[in-house]
ZAMIZA-882395 format. One record per residue: x, y, z of N, C-alpha, C in turn. Coordinates in steps of 0.001 Angstrom, whole numbers, padded with zeros to 6 digits. Layout:
N
     n_X     n_Y     n_Z    ca_X    ca_Y    ca_Z     c_X     c_Y     c_Z
       X       Y       Z       X       Y       Z       X       Y       Z
...
END
This chain:
317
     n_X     n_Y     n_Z    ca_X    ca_Y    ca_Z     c_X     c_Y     c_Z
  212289  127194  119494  211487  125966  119509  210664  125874  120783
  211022  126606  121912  210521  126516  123160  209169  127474  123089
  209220  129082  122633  208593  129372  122382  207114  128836  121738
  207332  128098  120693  206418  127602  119984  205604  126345  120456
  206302  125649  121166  205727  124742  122437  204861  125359  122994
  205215  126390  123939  204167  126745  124988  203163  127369  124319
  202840  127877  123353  201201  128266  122530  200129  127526  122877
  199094  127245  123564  198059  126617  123597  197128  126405  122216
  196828  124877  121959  196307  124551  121344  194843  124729  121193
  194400  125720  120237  193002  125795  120131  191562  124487  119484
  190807  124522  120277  189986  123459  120321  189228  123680  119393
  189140  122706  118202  187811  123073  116780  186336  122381  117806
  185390  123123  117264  183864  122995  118394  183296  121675  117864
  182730  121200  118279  182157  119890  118180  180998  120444  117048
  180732  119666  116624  179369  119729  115291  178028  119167  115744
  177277  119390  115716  175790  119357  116630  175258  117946  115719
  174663  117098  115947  174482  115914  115237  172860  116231  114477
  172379  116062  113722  171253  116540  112504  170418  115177  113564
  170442  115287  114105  169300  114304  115027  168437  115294  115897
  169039  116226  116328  168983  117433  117306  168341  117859  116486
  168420  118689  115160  167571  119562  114159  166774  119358  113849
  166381  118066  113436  164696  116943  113228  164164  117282  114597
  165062  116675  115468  163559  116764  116554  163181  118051  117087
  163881  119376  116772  162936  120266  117125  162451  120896  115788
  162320  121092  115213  161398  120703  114155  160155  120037  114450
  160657  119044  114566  159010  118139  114836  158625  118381  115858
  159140  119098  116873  158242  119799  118103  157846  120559  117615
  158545  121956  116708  157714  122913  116430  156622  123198  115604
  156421  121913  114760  155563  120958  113889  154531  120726  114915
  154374  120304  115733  153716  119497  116571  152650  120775  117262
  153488  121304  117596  152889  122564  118705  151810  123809  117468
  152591  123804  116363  151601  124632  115525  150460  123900  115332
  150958  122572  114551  149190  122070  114554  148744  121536  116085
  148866  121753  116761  147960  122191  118112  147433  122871  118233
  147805  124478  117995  147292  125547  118191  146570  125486  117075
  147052  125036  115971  145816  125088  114608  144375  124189  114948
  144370  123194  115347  143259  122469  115770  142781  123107  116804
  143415  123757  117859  142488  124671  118883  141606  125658  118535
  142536  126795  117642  141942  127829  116914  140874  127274  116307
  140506  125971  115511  139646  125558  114527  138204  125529  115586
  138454  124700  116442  137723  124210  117698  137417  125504  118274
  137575  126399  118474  137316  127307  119498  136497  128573  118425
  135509  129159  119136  134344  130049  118564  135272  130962  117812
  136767  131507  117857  137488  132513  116993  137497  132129  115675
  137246  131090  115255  136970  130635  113634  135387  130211  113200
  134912  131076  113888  133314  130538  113075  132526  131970  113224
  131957  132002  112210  130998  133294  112184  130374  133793  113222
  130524  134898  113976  129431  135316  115008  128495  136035  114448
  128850  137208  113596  127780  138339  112842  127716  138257  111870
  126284  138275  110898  126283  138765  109842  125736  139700  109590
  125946  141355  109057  125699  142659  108548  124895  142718  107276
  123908  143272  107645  123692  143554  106069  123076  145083  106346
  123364  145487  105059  123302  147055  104985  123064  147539  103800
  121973  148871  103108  122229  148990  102009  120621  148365  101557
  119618  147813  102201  118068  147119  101481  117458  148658  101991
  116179  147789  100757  115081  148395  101783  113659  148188  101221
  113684  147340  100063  112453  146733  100072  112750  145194  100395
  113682  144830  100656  114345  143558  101058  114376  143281  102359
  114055  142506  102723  114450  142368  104302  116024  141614  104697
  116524  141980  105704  118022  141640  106130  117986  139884  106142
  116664  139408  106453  116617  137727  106824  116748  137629  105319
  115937  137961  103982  115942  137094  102897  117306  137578  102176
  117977  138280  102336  119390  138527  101823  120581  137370  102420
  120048  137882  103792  120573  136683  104528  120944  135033  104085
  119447  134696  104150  119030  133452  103837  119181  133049  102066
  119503  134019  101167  120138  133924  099558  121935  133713  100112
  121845  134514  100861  123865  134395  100769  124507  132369  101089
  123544  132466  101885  123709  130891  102436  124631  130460  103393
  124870  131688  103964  125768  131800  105400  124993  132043  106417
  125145  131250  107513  124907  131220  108888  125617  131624  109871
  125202  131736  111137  126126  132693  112644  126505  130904  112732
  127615  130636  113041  128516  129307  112894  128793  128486  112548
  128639  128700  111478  129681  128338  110131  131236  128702  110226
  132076  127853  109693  133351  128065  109528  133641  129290  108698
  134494  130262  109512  134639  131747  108875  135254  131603  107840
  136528  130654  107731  137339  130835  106396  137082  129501  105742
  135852  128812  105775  135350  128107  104540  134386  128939  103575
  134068  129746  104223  133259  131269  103085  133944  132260  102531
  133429  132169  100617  134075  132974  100236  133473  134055  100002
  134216  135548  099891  133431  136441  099941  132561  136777  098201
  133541  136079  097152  132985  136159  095846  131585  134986  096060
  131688  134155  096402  130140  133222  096446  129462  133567  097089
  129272  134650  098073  128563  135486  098568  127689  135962  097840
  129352  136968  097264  128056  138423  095876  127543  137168  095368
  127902  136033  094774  127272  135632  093398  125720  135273  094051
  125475  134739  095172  124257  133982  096119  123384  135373  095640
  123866  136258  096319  123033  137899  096613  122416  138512  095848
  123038  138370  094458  123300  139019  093216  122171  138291  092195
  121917  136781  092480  120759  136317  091968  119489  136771  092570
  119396  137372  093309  117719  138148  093570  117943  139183  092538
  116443  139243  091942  115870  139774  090912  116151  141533  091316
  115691  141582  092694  115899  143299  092539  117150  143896  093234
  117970  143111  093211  119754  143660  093993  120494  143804  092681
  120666  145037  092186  121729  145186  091133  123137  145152  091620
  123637  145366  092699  124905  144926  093178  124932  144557  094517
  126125  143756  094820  126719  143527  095940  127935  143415  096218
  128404  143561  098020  129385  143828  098174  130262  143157  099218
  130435  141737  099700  130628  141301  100623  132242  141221  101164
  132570  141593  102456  133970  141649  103124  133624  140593  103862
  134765  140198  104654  135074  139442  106149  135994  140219  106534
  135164  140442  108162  135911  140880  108989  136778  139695  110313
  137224  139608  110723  137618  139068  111474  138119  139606  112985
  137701  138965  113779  137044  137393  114149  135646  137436  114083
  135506  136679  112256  133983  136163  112635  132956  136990  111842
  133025  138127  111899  132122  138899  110786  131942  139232  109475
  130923  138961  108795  130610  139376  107516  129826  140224  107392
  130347  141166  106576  129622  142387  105903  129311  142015  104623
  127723  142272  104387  127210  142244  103016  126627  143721  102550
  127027  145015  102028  126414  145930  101568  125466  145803  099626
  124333  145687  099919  123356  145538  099111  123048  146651  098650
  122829  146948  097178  122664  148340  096441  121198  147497  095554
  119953  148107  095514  118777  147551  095286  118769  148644  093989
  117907  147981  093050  117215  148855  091748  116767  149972  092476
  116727  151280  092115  116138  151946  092512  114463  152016  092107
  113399  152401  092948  112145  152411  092962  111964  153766  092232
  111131  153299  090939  110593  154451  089974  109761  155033  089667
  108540  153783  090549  107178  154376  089816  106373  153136  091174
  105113  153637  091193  103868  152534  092072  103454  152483  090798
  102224  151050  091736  101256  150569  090717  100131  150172  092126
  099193  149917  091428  098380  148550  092487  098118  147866  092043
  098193  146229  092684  097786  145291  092312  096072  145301  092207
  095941  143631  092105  093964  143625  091258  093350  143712  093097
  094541  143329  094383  093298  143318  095653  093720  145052  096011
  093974  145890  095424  094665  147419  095380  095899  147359  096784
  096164  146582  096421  097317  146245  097042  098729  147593  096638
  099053  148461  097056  100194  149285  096536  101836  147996  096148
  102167  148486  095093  103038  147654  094661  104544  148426  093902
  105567  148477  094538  106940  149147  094063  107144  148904  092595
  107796  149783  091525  108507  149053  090385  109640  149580  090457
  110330  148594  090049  111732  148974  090145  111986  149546  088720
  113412  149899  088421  114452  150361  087818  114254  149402  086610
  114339  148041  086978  114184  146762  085922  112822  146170  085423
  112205  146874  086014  110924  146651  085751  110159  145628  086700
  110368  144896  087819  110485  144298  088603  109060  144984  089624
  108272  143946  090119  107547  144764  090569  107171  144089  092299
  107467  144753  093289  107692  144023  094600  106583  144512  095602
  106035  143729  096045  104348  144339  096696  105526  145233  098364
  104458  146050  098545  104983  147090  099538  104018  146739  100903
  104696  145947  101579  104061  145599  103055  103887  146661  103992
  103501  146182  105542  103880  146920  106252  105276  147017  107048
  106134  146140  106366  107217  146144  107357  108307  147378  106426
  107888  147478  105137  108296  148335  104237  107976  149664  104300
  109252  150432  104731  108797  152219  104377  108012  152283  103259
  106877  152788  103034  106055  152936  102043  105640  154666  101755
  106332  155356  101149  106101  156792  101022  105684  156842  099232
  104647  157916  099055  103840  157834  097664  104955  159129  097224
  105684  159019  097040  106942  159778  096314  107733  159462  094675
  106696  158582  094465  107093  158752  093000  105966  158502  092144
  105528  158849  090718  104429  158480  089972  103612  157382  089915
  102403  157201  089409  101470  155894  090161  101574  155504  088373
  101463  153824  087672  101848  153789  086456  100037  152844  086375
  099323  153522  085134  098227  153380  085376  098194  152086  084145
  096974  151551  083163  097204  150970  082327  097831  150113  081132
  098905  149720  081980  100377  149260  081344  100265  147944  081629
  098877  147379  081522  098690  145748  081543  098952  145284  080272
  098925  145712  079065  098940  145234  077743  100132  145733  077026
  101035  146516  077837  102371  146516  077043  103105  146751  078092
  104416  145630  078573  104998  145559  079250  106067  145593  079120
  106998  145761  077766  107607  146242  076673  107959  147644  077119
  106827  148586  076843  107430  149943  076989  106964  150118  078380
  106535  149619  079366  106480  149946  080617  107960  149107  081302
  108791  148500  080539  109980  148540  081262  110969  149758  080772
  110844  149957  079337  111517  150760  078600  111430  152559  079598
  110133  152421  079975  109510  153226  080744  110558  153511  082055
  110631  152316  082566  111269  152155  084136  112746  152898  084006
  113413  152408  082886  114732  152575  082425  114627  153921  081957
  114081  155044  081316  113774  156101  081249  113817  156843  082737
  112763  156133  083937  112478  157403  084995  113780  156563  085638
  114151  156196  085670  115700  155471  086695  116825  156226  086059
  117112  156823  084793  117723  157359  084022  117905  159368  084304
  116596  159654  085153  116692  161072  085513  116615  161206  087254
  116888  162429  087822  117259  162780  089118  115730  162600  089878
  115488  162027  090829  114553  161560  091510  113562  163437  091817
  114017  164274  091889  113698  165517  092104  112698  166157  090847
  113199  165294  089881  112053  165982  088887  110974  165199  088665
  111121  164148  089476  109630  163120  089197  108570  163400  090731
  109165  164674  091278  107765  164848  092594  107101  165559  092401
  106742  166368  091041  105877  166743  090511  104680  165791  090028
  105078  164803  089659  104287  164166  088423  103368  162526  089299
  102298  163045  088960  101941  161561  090140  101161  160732  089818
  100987  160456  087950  100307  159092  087433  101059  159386  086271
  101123  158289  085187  101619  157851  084331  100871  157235  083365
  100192  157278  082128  099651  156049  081265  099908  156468  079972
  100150  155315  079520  100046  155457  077700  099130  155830  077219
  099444  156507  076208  098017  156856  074910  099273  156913  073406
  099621  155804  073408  099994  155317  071667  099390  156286  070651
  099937  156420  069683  099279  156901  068451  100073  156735  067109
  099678  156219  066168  100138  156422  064965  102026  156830  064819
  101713  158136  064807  102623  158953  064920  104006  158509  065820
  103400  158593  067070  104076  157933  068511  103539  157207  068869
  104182  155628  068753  103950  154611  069042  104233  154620  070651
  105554  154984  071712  105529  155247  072783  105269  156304  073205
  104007  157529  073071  103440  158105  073622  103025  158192  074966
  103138  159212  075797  102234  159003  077546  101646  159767  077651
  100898  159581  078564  100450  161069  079133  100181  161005  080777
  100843  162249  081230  101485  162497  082463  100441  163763  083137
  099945  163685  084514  099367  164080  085419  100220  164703  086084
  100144  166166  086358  101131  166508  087452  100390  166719  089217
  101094  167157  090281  100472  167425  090926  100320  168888  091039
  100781  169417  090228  100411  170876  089984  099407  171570  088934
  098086  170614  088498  096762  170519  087849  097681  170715  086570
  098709  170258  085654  098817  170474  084338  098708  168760  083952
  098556  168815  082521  098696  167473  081402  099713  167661  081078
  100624  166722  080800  102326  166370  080092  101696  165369  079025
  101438  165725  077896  101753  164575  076691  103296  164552  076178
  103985  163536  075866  105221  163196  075643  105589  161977  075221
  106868  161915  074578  107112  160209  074546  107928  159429  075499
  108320  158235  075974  109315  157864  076468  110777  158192  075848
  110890  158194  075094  112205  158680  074256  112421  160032  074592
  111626  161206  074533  111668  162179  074962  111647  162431  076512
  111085  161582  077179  111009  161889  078532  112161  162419  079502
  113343  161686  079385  114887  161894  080014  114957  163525  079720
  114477  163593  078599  115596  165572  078163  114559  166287  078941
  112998  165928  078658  111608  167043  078661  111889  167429  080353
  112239  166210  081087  111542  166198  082500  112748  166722  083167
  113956  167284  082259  115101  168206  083541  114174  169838  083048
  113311  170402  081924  113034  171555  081740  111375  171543  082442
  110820  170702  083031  109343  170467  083104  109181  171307  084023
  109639  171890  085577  109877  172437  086601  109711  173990  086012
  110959  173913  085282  111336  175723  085032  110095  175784  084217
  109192  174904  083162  108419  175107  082187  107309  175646  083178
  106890  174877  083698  105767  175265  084956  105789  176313  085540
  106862  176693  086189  107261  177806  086854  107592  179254  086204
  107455  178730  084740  107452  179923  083879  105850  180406  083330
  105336  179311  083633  103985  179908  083049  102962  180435  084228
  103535  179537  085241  102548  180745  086729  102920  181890  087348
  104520  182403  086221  104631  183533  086501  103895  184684  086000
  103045  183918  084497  102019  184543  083877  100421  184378  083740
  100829  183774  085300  099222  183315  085931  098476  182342  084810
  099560  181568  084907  098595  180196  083915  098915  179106  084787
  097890  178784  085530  098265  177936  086461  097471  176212  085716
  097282  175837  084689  096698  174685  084716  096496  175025  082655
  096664  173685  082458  096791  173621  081251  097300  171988  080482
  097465  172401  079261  097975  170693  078684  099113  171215  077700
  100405  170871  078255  101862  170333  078038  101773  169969  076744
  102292  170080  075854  102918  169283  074709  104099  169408  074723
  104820  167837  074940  106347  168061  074824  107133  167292  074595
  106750  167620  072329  107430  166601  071510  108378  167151  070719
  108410  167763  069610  109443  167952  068865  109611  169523  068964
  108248  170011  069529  107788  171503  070063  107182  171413  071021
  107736  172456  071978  107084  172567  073142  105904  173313  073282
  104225  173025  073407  103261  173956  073235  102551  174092  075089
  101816  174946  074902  100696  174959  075864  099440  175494  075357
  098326  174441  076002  097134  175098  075795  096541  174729  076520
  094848  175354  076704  094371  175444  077945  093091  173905  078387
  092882  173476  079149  091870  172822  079272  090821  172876  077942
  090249  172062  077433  089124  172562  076741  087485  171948  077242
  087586  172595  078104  086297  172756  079471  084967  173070  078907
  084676  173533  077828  083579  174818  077591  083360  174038  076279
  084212  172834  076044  083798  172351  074606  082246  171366  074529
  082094  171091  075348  081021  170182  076145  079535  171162  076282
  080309  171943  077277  078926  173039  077397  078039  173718  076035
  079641  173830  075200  078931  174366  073789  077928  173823  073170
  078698  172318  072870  077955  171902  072108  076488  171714  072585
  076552  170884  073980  075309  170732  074588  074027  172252  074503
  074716  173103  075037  073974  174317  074247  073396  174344  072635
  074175  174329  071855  073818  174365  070825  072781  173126  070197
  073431  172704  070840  071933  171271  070164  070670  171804  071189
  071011  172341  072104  069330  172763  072919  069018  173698  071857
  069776  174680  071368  068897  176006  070929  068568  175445  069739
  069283  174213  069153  069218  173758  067936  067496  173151  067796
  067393  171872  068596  066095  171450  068902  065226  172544  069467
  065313  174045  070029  064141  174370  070533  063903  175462  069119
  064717  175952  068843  064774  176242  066938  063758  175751  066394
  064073  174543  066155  063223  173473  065080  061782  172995  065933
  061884  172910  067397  060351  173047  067685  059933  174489  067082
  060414  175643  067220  059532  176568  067234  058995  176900  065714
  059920  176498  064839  059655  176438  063549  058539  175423  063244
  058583  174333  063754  057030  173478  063551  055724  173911  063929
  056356  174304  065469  054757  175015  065777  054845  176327  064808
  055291  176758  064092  054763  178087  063190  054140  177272  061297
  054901  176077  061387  054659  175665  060390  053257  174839  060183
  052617  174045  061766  051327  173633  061828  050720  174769  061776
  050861  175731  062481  049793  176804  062629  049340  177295  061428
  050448  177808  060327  050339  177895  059129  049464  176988  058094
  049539  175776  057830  049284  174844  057394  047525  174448  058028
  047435  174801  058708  046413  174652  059588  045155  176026  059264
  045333  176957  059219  044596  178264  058800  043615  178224  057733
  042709  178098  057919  041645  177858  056477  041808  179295  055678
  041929  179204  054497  041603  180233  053509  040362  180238  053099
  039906  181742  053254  038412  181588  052663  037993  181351  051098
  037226  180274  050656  036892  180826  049320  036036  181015  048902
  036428  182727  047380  035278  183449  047072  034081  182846  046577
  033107  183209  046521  031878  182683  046160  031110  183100  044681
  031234  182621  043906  030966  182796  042512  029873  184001  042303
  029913  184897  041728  028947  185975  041625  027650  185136  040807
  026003  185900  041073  025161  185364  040168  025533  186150  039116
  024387  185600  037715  024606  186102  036621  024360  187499  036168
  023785  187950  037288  022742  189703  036749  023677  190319  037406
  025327  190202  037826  026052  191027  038301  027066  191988  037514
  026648  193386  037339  027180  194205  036728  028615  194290  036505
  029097  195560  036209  030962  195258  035521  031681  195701  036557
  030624  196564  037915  031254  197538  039159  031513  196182  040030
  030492  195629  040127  030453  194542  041196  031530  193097  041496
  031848  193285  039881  032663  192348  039140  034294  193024  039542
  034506  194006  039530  035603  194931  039918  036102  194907  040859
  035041  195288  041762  034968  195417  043462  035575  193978  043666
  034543  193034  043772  034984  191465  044175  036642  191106  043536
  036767  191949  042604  038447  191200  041875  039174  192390  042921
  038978  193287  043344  039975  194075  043909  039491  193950  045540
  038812  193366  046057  038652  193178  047386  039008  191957  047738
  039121  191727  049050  039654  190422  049564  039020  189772  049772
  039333  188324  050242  038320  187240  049974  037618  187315  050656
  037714  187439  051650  036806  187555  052711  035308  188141  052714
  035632  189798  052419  034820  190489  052119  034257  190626  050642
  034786  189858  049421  034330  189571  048544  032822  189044  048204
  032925  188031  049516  031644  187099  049449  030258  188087  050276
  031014  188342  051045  029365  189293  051884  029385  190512  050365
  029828  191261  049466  029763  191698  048949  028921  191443  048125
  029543  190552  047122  028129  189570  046220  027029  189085  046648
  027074  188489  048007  025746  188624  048896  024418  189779  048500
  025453  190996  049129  024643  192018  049495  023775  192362  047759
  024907  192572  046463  024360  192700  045581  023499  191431  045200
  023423  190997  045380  022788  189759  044722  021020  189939  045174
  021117  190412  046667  020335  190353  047417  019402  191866  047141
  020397  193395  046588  019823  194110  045875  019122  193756  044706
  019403  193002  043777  018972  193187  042435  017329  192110  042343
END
């Protein structure tokens, strides 16, 4: 029993009162939104840069100025989807791509229609077409290089001059630096008909429908025929591929021929007045005391000499 006496009694720990747990809590409550209202307040939450990357008949201000973000603006009141959607409504940006970086930066990468063809406007203003058919005048603040086909007479069908756009946007930019005007010539037959100028003196007649397949073989086609020293000619390339040559000499012909034609028919008139013109002599009736010799003579001699003939007898007897 003595034993069990002297054991020291172990002490249960006191219990912390839930008054203590609230209030730090609500300090540590307190102190975050501090630092949250500082952070808000202080330049680490508002836009410093905006990027844009990816134009180039566009300028960085009007991409800019579509997104509808400014350098301090609240960084995380912008979203990066209402961005693309701002960006994405200009007529010649087929995509966009906007991030946030942080602290503060936005990246917008812009992917534009690609440029397919020139034109000029009515003050000959040079003028881009796009991919969509879209047509964007080319300043000076704009790289302006004559690197793709010039699209000539396509005021009255604008129809197949987009159909057109979507065709040369459809093949590798490498096979269109040959070719450096463009215009329709419709027909019956082929309603979207063109006809194509190269810069290597040939004619391309073709259709738009055909154009995508013709214009990956147009290169080797060319390059096959000045291996046989045919350097210039007119393309056919529809359901058969032909070549033939200028027809240069068709002009000269004809013009020739109507000269030799008219100097022909002068020379035949002047032979035909001259003719027409020639007096024939006529014989002169024999008198009556003219024998059966004399009568002979005059029927077998010519007119001419007929008459001094009968003369002379007349003048015997």
């Amino acid at each position: 029993m003595h034993t069990e006496e002297r054991l020291p009694v172990i002490k249960k720990p006191k219990k912390r009162s839930r008054g203590s747990k609230r209030l730090l809590f609500l300090l540590f409550l307190f102190f975050i939104t501090l630092l949250c209202i500082l952070f808000f307040q202080s330049s680490l939450s508002k836009i410093s840069e905006i990027q844009v990357d990816g134009q180039e008949l566009l300028t960085a201000e009007a991409i800019q100025g579509a997104s509808g973000v400014n350098a301090g603006d609240h960084f995380f009141s912008v979203s990066s989807s209402a961005i693309e959607q701002k960006v994405k409504s200009l007529k010649m940006v087929e995509s966009v791509e906007a991030t946030k970086h942080f602290p503060g930066v936005i990246h917008i990468q812009v992917k534009e229609y690609p440029r397919v063809a020139y034109q000029f406007g009515d003050a000959n203003q040079p003028e881009a077409i796009l991919a969509d058919g879209s047509v964007v005048p080319v300043g000076g603040d704009i790289n302006f290089v004559m690197d793709k086909p010039i699209l000539t007479g396509w005021g009255a069908s604008p129809e197949l001059k987009n159909k057109l756009c979507q065709a040369l946007a459809s093949t590798s930019p490498s096979a269109l630096t040959d070719i450096s005007e463009i215009k329709p010539d419709p027909s019956e037959s082929y309603p979207d008909k063109i006809k194509m100028y190269t810069r290597s003196q040939f004619e391309v007649i073709t259709t738009i429908g055909y154009l995508p397949e013709k214009l990956k073989y147009l290169d080797t086609y060319i390059a096959d025929l000045k291996e046989n020293k045919i350097s210039t000619g007119v393309l056919k390339l529809l359901e058969a591929d032909t070549h033939a040559p200028f027809d240069t000499d068709a002009g000269k012909t004809a013009g020739k021929d109507g000269k030799d034609a008219k100097s022909s028919a002068g020379q035949d008139g002047k032979t035909d007045k001259k003719t027409t013109t020639t007096p024939t002599p006529t014989p002169t009736p024999p008198a009556s005391g003219n024998n059966a010799d004399s009568k002979k003579e005059s029927d077998n001699a010519p007119a001419g000499k007929d008459t001094k003939t009968s003369d002379k007898e007349t003048g015997r007897n």
